[in-house]
C-alpha positions in Angstrom: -99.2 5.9 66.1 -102.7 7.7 66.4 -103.9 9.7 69.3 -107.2 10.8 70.5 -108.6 12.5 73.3 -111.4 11.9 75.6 -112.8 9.0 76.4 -115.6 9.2 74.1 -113.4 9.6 71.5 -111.1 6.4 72.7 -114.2 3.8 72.8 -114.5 5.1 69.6 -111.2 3.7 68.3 -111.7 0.8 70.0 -114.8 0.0 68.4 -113.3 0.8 64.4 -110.4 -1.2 65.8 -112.4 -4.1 66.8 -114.7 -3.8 63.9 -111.1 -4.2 61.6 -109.3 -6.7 63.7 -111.7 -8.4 65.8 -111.8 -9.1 69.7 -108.2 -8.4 71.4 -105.8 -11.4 71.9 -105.1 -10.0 75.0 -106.7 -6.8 77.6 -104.6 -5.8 80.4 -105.4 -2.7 83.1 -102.9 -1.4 84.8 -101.8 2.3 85.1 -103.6 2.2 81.6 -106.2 0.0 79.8 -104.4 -1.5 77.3 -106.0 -3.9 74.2 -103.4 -6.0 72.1 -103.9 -7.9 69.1 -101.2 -10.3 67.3 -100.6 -10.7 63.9 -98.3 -12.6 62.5 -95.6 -10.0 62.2 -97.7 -7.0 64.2 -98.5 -6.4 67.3 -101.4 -3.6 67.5 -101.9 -1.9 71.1 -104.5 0.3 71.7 -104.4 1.7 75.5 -105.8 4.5 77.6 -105.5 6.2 80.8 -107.9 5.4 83.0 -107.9 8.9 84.6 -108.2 11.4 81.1 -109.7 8.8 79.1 -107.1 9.8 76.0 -105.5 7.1 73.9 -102.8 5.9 71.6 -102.7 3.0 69.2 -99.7 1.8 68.0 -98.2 -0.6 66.0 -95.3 -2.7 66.6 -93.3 -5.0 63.8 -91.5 -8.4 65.1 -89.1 -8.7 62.4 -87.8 -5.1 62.7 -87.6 -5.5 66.6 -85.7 -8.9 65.5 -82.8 -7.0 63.6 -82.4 -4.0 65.7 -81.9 -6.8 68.7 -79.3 -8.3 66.2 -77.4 -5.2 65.5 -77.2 -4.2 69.2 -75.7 -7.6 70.0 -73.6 -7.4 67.0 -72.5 -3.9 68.1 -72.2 -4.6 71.5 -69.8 -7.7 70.7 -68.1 -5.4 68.2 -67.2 -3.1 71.5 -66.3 -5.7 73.8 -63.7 -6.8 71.0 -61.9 -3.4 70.4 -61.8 -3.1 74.2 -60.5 -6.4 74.7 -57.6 -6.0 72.8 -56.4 -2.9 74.8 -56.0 -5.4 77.7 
């Protein structure tokens, strides 16, 4: 994760991170201006508050949101069991 402040500082980002990754896949505004672009395993976000100007990039991996998904459910079903045989 990096952070800046200011919103000079945040169209600055935006600029070395459309300069590496090319245009966003996708911009939405909201609370927050937010810039996404899709890889094929990351997702990059780059948003700011429309108010301060400060930002945070981030990135996010799909195969390691993919197994933590599969070892809540495998958890979860691990609980249900031990409780079910209480009943």
């Amino acid at each position: 994760m990096v952070k800046v402040k200011g919103e000079q500082s945040s169209l600055a980002l935006k600029e070395v991170l459309i300069a590496a990754y090319g245009q966003p896949d996708k911009t939405m505004e909201m609370m927050t201006k937010t810039f996404e672009w899709n890889g094929d395993d990351c997702i990059l976000r780059l948003s700011y508050g429309l108010g301060d100007g400060d930002a945070t990039a981030d990135f996010e991996s799909k195969s390691v949101n993919e197994k933590i998904k599969s070892i809540t459910e495998q958890k979860a079903k691990a609980g249900a069991a031990e409780g079910a045989k209480g009943l």
